[in-house]
N, CA, C and O of each residue as an XYZ file, in Angstrom:
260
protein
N      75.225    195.637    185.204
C      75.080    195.021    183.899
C      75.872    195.800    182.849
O      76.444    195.302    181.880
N      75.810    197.410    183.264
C      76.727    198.133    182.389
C      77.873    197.186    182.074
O      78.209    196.523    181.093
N      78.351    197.397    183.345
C      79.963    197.280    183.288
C      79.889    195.819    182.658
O      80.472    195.798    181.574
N      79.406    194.735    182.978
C      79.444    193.650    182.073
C      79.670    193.717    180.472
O      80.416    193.115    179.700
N      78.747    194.661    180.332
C      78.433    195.061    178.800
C      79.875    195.871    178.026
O      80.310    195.750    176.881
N      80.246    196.511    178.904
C      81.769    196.370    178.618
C      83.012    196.370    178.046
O      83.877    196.927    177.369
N      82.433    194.973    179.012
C      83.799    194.336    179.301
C      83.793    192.921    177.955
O      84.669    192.161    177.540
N      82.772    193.059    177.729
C      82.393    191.999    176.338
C      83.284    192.020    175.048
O      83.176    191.213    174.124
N      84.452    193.371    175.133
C      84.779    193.248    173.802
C      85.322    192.732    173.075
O      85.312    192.832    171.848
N      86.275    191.656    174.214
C      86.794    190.658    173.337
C      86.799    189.522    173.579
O      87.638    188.623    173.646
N      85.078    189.709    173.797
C      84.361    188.047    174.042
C      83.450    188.099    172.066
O      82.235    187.942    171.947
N      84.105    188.267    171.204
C      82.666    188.768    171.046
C      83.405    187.563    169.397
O      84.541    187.374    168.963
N      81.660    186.915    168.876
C      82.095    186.031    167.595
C      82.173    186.563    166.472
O      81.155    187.255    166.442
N      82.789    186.732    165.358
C      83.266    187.326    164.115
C      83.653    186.421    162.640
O      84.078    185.268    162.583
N      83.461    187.017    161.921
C      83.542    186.354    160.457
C      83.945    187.451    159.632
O      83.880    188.663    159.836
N      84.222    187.023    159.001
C      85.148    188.240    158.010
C      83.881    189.424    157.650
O      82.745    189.129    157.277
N      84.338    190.624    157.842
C      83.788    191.930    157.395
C      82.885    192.435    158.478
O      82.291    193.513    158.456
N      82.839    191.310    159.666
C      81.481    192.110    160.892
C      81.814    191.093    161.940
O      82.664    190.204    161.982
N      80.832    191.516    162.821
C      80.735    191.134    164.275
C      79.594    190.405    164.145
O      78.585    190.971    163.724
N      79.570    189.191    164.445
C      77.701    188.160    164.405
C      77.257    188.138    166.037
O      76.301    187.440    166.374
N      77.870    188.797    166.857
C      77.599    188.763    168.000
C      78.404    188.512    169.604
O      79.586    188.188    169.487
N      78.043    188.595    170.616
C      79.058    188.034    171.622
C      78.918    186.692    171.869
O      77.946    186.074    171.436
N      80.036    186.025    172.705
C      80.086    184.613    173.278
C      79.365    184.598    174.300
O      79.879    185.096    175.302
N      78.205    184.141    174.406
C      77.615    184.345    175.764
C      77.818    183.146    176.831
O      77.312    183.270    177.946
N      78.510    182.059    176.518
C      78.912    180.946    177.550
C      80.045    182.110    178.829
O      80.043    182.230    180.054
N      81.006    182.861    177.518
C      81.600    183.516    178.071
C      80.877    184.430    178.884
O      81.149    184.448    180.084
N      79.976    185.215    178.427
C      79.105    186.781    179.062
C      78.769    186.058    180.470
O      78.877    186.691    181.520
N      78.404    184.856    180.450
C      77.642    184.242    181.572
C      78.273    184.199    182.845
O      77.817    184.653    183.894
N      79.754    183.407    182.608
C      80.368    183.154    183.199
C      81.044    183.933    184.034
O      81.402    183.714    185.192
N      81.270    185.365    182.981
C      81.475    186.790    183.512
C      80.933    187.435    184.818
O      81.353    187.678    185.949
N      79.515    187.627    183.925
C      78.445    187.774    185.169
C      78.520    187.004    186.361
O      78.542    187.541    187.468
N      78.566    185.658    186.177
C      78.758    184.881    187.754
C      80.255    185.390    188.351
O      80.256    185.412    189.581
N      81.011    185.635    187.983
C      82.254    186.195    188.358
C      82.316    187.448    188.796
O      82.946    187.777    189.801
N      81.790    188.079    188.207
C      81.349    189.725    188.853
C      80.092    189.495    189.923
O      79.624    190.477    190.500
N      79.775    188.697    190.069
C      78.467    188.431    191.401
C      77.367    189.254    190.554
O      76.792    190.073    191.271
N      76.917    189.250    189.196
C      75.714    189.196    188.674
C      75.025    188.361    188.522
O      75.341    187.429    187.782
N      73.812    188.403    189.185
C      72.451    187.146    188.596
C      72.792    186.883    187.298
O      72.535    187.634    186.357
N      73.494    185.596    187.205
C      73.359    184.809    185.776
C      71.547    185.288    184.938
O      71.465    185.416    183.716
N      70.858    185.395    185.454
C      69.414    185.393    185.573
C      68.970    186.366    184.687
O      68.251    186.145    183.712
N      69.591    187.908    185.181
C      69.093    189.229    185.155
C      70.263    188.784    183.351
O      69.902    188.862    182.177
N      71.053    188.536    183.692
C      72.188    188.659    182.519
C      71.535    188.091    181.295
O      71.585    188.592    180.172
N      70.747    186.684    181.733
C      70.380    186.031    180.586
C      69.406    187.101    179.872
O      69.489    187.286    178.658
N      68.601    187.706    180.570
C      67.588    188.690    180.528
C      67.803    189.537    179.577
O      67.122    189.719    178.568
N      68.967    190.171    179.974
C      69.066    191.859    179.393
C      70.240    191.877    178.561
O      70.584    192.866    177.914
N      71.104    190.332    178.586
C      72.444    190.950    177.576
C      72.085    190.522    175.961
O      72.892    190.635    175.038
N      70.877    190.072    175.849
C      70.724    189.592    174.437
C      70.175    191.012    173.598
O      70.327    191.240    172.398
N      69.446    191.941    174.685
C      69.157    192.936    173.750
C      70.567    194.124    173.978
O      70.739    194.972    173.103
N      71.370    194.085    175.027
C      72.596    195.074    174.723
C      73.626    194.243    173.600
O      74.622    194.742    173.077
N      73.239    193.191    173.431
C      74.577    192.483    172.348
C      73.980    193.045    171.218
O      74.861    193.714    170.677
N      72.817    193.132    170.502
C      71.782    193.572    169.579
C      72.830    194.848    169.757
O      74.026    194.791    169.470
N      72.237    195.848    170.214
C      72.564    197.125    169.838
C      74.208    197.060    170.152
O      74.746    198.109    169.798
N      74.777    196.467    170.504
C      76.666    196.633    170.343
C      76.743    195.770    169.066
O      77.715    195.984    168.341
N      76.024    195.002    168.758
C      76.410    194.367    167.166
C      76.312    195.369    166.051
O      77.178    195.500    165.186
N      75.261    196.030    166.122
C      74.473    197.299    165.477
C      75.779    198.011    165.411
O      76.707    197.559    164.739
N      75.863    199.023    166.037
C      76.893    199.521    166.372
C      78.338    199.321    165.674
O      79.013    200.176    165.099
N      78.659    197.790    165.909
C      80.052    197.893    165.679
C      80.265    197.563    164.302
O      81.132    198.061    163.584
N      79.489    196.760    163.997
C      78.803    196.347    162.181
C      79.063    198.177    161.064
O      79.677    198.437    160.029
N      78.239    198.977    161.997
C      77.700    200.354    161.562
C      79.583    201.073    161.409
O      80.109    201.509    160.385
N      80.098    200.979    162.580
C      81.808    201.509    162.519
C      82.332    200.669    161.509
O      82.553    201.350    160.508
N      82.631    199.454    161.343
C      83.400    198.680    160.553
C      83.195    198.754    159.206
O      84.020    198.364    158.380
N      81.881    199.352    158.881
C      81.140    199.719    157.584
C      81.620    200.761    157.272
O      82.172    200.740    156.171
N      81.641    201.760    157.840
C      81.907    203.039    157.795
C      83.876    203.783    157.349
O      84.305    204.712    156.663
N      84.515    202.668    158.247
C      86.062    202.500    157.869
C      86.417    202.172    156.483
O      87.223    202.797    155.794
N      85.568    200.867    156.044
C      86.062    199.882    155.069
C      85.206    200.642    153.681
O      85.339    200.196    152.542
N      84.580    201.501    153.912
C      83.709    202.088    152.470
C      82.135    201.798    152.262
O      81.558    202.215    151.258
């Protein structure tokens, strides 16, 4: 799931000044492609997108002032 998590970075939806989150049609599709349970993915990538939104929101803030 790590490595899924990733590999997300330029799946991910945006609007001017931040990150609103990843594409998860995309994340999904990923996962079935890497032979991850679509299942486990639906599960656990909504709270790693949370904290990589966090995150990248927190850097982009931090650059721009």
């Amino acid at each position: 799931m790590w490595d899924l998590a990733q590999r997300m970075g330029g799946q991910v939806r945006v609007v001017p000044g931040g990150v609103v989150g990843w594409d998860m049609t995309a994340a999904l599709a990923m996962a079935d492609a890497l032979g991850i349970s679509t299942l486990a993915a639906a599960e656990m990538l909504p709270a790693l997108e949370a904290a990589a939104v966090t995150a990248i929101n927190k850097q982009i803030g931090s650059e721009h002032g």
